[in-house]
C-alpha positions in Angstrom: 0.0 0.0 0.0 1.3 3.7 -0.5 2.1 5.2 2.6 2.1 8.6 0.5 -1.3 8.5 -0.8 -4.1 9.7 0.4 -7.6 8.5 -1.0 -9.9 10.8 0.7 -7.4 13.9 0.1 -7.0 13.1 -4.1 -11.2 12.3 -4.2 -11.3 16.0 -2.9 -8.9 17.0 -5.7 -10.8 15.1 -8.2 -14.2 16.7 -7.2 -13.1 20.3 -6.3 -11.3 20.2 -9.6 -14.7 21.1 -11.0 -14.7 24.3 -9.4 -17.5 26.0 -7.2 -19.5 26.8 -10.2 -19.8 24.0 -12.3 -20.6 22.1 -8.8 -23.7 23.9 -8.2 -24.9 24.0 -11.8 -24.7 20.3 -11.8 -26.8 20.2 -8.4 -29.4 22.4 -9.4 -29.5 20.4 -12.7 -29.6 16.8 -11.1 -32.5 18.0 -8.4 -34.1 19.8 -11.2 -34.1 15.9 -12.7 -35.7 14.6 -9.3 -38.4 16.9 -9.5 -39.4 16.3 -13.3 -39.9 12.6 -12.1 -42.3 13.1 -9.0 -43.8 16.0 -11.7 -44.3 13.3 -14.2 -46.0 11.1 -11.9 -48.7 14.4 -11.2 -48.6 14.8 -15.0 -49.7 11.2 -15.9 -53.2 11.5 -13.0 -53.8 15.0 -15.2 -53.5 13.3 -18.1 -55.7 10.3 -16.6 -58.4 12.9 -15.5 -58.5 14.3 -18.7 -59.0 11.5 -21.0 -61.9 10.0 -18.1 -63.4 13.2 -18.1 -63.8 13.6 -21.7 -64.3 9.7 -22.3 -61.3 9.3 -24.6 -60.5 6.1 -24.5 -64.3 5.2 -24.1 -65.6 6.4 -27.0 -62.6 4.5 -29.1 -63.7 1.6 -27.3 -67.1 1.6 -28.6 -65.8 2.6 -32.1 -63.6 -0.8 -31.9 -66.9 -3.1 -30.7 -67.3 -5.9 -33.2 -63.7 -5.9 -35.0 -62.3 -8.8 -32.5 -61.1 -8.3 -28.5 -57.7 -8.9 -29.6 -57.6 -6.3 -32.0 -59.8 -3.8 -30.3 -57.3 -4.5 -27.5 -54.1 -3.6 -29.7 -55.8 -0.9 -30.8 -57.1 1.0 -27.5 -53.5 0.0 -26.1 -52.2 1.8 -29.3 -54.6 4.9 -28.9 -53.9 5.3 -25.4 -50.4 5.9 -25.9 -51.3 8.2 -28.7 -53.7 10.2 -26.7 -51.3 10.1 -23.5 -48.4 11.3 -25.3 -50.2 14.3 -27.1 -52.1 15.6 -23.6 -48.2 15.4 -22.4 -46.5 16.7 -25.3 -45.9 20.1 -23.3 -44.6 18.8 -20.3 -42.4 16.0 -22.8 -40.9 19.5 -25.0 -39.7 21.0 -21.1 -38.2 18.0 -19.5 -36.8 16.4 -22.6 -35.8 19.5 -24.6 -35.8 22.9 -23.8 -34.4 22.3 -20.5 -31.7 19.9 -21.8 -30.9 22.4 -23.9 -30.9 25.7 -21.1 -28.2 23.5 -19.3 -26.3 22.7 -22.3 -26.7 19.2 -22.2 -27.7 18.9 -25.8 -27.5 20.7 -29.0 -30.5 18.9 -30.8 -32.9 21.1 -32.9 -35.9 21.1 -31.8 -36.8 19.7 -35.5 -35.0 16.9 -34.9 -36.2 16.1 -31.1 -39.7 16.1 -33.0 -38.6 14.0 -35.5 -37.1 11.2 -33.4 -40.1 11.7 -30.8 -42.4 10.7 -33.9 -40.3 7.9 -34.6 -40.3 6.6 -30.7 -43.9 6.9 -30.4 -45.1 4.9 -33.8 -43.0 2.1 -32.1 -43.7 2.6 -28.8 -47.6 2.6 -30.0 -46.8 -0.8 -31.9 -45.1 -2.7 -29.2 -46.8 -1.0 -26.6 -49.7 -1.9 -28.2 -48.9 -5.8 -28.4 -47.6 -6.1 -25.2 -50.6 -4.3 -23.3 -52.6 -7.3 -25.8 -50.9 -9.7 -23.8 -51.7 -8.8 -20.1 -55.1 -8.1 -20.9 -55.0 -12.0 -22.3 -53.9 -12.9 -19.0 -56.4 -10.8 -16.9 -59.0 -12.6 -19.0 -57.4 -16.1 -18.8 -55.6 -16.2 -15.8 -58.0 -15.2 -13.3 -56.8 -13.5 -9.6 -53.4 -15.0 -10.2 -53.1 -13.2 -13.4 -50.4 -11.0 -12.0 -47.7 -14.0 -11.9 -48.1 -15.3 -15.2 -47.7 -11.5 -16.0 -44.6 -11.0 -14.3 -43.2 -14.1 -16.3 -44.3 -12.4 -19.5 -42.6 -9.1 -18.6 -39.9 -11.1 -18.3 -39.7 -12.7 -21.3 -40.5 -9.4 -22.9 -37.1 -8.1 -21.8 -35.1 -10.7 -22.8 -36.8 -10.0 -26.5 -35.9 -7.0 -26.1 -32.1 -7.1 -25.2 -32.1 -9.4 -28.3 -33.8 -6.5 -30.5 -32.9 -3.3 -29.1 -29.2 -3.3 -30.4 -29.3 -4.4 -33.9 -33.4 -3.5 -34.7 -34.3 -0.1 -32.5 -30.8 1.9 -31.8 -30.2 1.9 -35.2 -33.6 3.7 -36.2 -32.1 6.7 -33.6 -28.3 6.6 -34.3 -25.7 5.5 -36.7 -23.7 3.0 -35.6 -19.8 2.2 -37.3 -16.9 0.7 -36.6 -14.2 2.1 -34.4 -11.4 3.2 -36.7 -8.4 1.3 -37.0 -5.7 2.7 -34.3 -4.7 2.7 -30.9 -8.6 2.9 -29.9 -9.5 0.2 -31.9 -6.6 -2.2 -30.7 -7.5 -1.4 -27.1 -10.9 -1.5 -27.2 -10.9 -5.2 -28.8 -8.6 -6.4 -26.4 -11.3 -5.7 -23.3 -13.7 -7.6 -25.9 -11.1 -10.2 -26.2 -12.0 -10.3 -22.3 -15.4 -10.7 -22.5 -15.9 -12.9 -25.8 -17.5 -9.8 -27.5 -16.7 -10.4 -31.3 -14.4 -6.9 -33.0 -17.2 -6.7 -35.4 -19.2 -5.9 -32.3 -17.1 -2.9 -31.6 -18.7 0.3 -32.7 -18.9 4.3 -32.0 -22.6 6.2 -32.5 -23.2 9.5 -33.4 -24.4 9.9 -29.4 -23.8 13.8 -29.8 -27.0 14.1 -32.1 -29.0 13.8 -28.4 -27.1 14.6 -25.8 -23.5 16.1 -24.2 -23.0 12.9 -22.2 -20.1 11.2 -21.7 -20.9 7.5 -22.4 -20.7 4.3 -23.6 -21.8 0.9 -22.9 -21.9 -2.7 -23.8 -25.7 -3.8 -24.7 -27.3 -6.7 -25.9 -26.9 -10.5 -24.8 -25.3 -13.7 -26.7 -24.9 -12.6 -30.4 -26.6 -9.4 -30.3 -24.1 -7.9 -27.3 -21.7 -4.9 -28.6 -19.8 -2.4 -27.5 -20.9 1.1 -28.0 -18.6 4.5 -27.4 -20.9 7.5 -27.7 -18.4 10.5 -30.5 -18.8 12.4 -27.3 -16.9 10.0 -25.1 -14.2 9.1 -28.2 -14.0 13.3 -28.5 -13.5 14.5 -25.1 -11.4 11.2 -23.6 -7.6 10.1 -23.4 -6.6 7.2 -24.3 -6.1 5.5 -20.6 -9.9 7.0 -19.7 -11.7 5.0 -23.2 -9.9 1.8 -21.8 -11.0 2.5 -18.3 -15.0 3.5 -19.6 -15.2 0.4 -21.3 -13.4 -2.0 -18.9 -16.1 -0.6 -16.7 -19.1 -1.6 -19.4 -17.7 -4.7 -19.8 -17.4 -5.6 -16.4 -21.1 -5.2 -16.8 -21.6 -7.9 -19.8 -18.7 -9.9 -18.6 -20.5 -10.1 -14.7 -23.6 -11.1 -16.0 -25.4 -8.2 -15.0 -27.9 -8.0 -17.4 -29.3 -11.5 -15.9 -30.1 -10.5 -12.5 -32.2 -7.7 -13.7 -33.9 -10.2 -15.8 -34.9 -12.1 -12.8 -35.5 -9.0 -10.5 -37.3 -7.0 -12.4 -39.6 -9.4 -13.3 -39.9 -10.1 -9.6 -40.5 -6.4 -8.9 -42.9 -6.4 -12.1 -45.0 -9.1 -10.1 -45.5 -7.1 -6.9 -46.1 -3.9 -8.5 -49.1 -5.6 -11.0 -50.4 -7.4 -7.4 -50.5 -4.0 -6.3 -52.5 -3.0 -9.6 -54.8 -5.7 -9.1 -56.0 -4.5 -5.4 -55.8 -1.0 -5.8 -58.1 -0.7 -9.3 -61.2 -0.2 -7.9 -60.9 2.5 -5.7 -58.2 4.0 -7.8 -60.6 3.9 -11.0 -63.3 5.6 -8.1 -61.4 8.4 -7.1 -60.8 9.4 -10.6 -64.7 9.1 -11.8 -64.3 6.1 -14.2 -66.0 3.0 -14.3 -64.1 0.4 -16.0 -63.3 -3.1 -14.9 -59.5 -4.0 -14.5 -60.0 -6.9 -17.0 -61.5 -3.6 -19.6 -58.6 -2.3 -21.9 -60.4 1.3 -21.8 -59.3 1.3 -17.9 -56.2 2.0 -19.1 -55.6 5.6 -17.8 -56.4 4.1 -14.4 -54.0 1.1 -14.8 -51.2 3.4 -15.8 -51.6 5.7 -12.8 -50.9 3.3 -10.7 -47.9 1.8 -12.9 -46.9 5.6 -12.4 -47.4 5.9 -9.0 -46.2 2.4 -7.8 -43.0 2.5 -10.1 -41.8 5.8 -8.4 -42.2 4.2 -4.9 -40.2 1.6 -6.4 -37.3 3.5 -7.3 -34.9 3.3 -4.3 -35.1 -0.8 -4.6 -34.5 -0.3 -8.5 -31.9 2.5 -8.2 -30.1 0.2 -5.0 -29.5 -3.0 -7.7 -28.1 -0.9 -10.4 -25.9 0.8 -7.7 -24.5 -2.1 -6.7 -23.9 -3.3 -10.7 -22.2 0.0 -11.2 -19.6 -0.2 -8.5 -19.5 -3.9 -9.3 -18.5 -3.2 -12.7 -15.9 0.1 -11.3 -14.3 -2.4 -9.6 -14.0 -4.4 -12.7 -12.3 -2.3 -14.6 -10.0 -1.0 -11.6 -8.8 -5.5 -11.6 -8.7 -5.4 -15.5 -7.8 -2.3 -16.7 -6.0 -0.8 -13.5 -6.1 2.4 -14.6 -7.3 3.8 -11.4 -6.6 7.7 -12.3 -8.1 7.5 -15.8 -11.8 6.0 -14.4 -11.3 8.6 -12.1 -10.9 11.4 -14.1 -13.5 10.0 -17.2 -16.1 10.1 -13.7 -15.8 13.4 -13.3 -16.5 14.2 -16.9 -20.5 12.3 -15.9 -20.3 14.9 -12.4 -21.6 17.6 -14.6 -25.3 15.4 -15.0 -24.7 13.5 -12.0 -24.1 15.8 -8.8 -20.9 14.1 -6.9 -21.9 14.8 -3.6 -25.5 14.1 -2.6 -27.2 13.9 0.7 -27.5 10.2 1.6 -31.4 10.3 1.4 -30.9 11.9 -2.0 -28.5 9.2 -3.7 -30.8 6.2 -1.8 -33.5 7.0 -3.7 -32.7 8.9 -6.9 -29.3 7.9 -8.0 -28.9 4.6 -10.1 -25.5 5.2 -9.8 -23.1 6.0 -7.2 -22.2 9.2 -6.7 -19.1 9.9 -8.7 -17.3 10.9 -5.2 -17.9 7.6 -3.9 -16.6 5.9 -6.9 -13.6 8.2 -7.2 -12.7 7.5 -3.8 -12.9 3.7 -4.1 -10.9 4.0 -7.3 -8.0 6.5 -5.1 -8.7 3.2 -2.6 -7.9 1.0 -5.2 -4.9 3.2 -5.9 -3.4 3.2 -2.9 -3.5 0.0 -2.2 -2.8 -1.5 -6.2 -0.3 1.6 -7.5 -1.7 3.5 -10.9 -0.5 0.6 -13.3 -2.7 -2.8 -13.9 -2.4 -5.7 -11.4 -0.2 -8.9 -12.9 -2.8 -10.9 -14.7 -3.6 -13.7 -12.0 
């Protein structure tokens, strides 16, 4: 260990580095993010209230009577999105775009937001739409225990999805190409080498066309996994911190991350649709509609409490992807071991990410560590490991 160093004094270095400025524009900007989510829980009972007031989704109910239940139900699923998304459209243009845009954190034209907003919601309507088509199956078929074979199908769901998302959806939103040959290339497919990622499975995406963020990450499972380095991340990084980013996204594929949130989510899914199940009627009371749980035009109920329910969730789903995160910091620190460069490529995220929030605040907002915590365990590392990698073991 070296006697010399001094975690907790280079973690202040590290943070302070920022300067007093930058520090509190990234904590007004990261509370600014807590508040748009309990705001968009309030947003989604408006927007329930509205479309039960006006009958929205009951009168496109009626106008699908006769054409088949699972095709009326597609449809209503489909329409409710629709309608949902347009009554929200105001509050979407704030969170998503004008404010991004006041802090700097993108550069998108607002043309473009549109476009790709278009985009998300004609397949977010489509699969949306089918998978809404399949819990409504099991409400009908299942019975009271409908909630666990629905949990099972949300899982299965996401496993489709990991499959598709990589080489079907991201694609529609960004381009995707190889990593140039040089010494980016030859570094990033060693840490493939690693983790049995194939090199034509390396690429870098035009990331910059949404946001500022420094990122990349390995998606996907079995053939469909890649690595993925935002032209942000490959613009603003050395060397030493691309090889330190990526160690740490591998360390996510290679620990089999991705698999426990199969399982827990699932799990959480489950509870949460339980939940759903006991709380309809009343719920569906308070707001003045009366549909059935098993009737697709109780949707705007039903999502409420998805809403609602999902943001009490949070600290148990923000506490697993903690632990994933540090897991995979730690990683890169035993593959990589170059503690200074994941150090210095996590305080390029502080600027989005507020490094030092109150306990409270990180437990239940933060899906990752704060970036003073994982600098300091990297410094930890450090100290005890020196600033070059371990001897392969």
């Amino acid at each position: 260990m070296s006697a010399s160093l001094s975690p907790a004094a280079e973690t202040a270095r590290y943070i302070d580095g920022l300067g007093p400025e930058a520090l509190a524009t990234a904590q007004a900007y990261t509370i600014g993010n807590h508040w748009l989510l309990v705001g968009s829980v309030l947003v989604s009972i408006v927007t329930a209230v509205i479309m039960i007031r006006l009958g929205l989704l009951d009168r496109l109910a009626r106008k699908l009577e006769g054409r088949g239940w699972a095709l009326a139900t597609f449809l209503t699923g489909a329409g409710f999105f629709l309608i949902a998304d347009l009554i929200q459209l105001p509050w979407t243009l704030y969170g998503d775009w004008w404010r991004e845009r006041s802090y700097g954190m993108t550069k998108q034209p607002l043309g473009d937001f549109l476009g790709q907003m278009a985009l998300s919601e004609a397949i977010g309507m489509v699969l949306g739409g089918l998978f809404l088509q399949g819990i409504y199956a099991l409400i009908r078929k299942a019975g009271q225990r409908w909630w666990i074979w629905a949990a099972g199908f949300t899982g299965v769901v996401t496993v489709l999805m990991l499959l598709a998302a990589p080489s079907v959806i991201m694609p529609l939103f960004n381009e995707f190409k190889p990593v140039p040959p040089g010494g980016v290339r030859t570094a990033l497919e060693k840490i493939a080498d690693d983790v049995d990622i194939p090199h034509d499975r390396i690429f870098m995406y035009d990331g910059s066309r949404q946001s500022e963020y420094f990122t990349a990450n390995v998606a996907g499972i079995g053939p469909a996994a890649r690595i993925a380095i935002s032209d942000v991340a490959l613009k603003e990084a050395s060397l030493d911190e691309v090889k330190a980013v990526t160690g740490h996204e591998a360390g996510h594929y290679k620990l089999g991350h991705v698999w426990r949130y199969v399982v827990v989510f699932p799990v959480l899914a489950g509870i949460l649709l339980w939940l759903v199940q006991r709380l309809f009627a009343p719920t569906a009371r308070l707001l003045g509609s009366d549909a059935q749980l098993h009737e697709p035009r109780g949707l705007p109920v039903f999502m409420v409490l998805v809403s609602v329910l999902s943001l009490l969730t949070l600290p148990i789903q923000n506490g697993l992807t903690r632990r994933g995160e540090a897991e995979a910091d730690r990683y890169s620190l035993d593959t990589v071991g170059l503690p200074d460069a994941l150090a210095s490529a996590l305080v390029k995220t502080a600027e989005y990410r507020y490094p030092r929030p109150a306990a409270l605040q990180e437990a239940i907002f933060y899906s990752h560590p704060s970036v003073e915590k994982r600098v300091r365990a990297a410094m930890e590392w450090k100290a005890v490991h020196g600033g070059a990698k371990p001897p392969a073991q």
